[in-house]
Each structure stands twice: as structure tokens, then as C-alpha cells.
N, C-alpha and C positions, 0 to 999 in steps of 0.2 A: 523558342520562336512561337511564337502566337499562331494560332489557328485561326484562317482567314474564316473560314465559316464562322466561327464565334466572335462576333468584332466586342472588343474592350469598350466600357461606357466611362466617361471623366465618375470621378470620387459623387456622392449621391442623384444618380442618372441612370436610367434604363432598369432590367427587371432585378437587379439585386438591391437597388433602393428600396424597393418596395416588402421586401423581408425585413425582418425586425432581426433579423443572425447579423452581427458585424462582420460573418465573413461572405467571402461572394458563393454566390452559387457555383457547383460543379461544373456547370458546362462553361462559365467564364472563367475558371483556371485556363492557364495552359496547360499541356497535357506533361510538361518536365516540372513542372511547378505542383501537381497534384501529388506527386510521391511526395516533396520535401513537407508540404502541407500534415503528411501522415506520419513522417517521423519527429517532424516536431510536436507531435500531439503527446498532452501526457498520460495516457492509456497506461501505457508501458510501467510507467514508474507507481503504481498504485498496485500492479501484480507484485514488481519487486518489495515494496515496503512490507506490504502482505508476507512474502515469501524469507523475509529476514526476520520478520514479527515470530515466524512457526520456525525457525533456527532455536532462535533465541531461547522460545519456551522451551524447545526439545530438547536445547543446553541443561538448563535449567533445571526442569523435569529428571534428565539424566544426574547429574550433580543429587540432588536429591534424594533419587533412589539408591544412588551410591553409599551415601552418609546414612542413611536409613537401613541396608542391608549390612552395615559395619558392625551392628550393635547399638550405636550410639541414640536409635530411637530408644530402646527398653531400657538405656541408660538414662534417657531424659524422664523418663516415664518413672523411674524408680525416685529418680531426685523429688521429682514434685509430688509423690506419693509419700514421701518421707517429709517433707517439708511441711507437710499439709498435715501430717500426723505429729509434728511437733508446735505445729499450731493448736491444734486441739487436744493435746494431751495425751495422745494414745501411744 
């Protein structure tokens, strides 16, 4: 229900024309209209992408340290040290 103090202006009219924001000013919301305003904002989902972006690498990261404390680095490390030694002769 519209707020009789705030009366509504037809689509470019009254003081929210004159903002270059497509959307209306605060005090021309309605006042049940102002929350839906703020959930449909995509605020939210910029934390979340964030917040699975640092999943991911911590995945990742862990994975990693795993196969690295196996042995499997000083195995890698030996292969190419050998490899590198029968390129050059030694």
C-alpha cells in the first residue's frame, strides 16, 4: 500500500526524473516494496562466488600437500635430476 505522504509520479515526472539512477528514489518506494528492492540486489552473490572461489583453492591446496607429503615430490625431483643427467652425460 503506497504511502499517502509520498504520492507516486507517472514513469519520467516529478523528483526521480531528474536522477540520472534508473531506479526511483527511497522515499518513492513503498515501504513493502523497499525490502524486495534489497533482496533482489546482487550484493549477495559476489560474497558467495568469493566464498567458493576460497573452497576451491583450499581444495586444491590440500590435494596438493597431500601428494607432496607422500613422497611423490622427491620422487619427481629425483626423475628430473636423473633425466637431466642423462642428457648431459653424467
Amino acid at each position: 500500500m503506497p504511502d499517502p505522504s509520498h504520492p507516486t509520479h507517472p514513469a519520467g515526472t516529478g523528483p526521480a526524473a531528474e536522477t540520472s539512477s534508473s531506479e526511483p528514489a527511497p522515499e518513492e518506494v513503498p515501504r513493502g516494496e523497499r525490502h524486495l528492492r534489497l533482496v533482489d540486489d546482487e550484493d549477495g552473490s559476489l560474497v558467495t562466488e568469493y566464498g567458493l572461489i576460497a573452497v576451491v583453492a583450499a581444495t586444491v591446496a590440500g590435494v596438493i600437500i597431500q601428494w607432496a607429503s607422500g613422497g611423490a615430490l622427491v620422487t619427481l625431483f629425483n626423475a628430473l635430476i636423473r633425466q637431466a643427467r642423462d642428457l648431459v652425460g653424467a
